[in-house]
C-alpha positions in Angstrom: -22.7 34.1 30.2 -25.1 34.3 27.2 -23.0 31.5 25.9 -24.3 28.9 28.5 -27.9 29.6 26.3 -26.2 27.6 23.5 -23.8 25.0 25.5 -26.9 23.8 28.1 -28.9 22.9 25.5 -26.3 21.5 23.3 -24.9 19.3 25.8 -28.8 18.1 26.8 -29.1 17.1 23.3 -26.0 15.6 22.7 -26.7 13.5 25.9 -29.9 12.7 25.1 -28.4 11.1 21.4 -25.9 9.3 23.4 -28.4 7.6 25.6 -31.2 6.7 22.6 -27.9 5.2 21.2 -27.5 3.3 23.9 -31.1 2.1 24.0 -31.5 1.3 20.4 -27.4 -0.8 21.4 -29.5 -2.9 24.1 -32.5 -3.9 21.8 -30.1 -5.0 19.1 -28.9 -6.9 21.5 -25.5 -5.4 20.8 -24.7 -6.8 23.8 -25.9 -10.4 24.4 -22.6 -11.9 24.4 -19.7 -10.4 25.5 -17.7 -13.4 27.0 -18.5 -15.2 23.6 -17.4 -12.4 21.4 -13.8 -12.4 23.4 -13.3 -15.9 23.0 -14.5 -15.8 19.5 -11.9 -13.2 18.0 -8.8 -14.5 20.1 -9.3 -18.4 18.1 -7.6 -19.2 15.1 -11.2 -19.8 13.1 -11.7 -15.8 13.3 -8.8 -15.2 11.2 -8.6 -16.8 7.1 -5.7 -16.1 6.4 -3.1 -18.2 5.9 0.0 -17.9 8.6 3.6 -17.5 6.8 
């Protein structure tokens, strides 16, 4: 049982990491636009390489 001292808070702070990194994702506007980003890697412009 005495582990539970170290995984609670542990786990609070690892949660608490993920959700500032989350945060900090929506205000760099990480994810403005999705639909646009699809479209964007599945055209022939993305890649410059040359096709054999």
């Amino acid at each position: 049982m005495a582990i539970l001292s170290y995984l609670i808070p542990v786990s609070l702070l690892l949660g608490g990491a993920g959700l500032a990194a989350f945060f900090w994702a929506l205000r760099a506007r990480q994810y403005e636009d999705p639909q646009g980003d699809a479209q964007r890697i599945l055209s022939s412009d993305y890649d410059n390489h040359p096709k054999p």
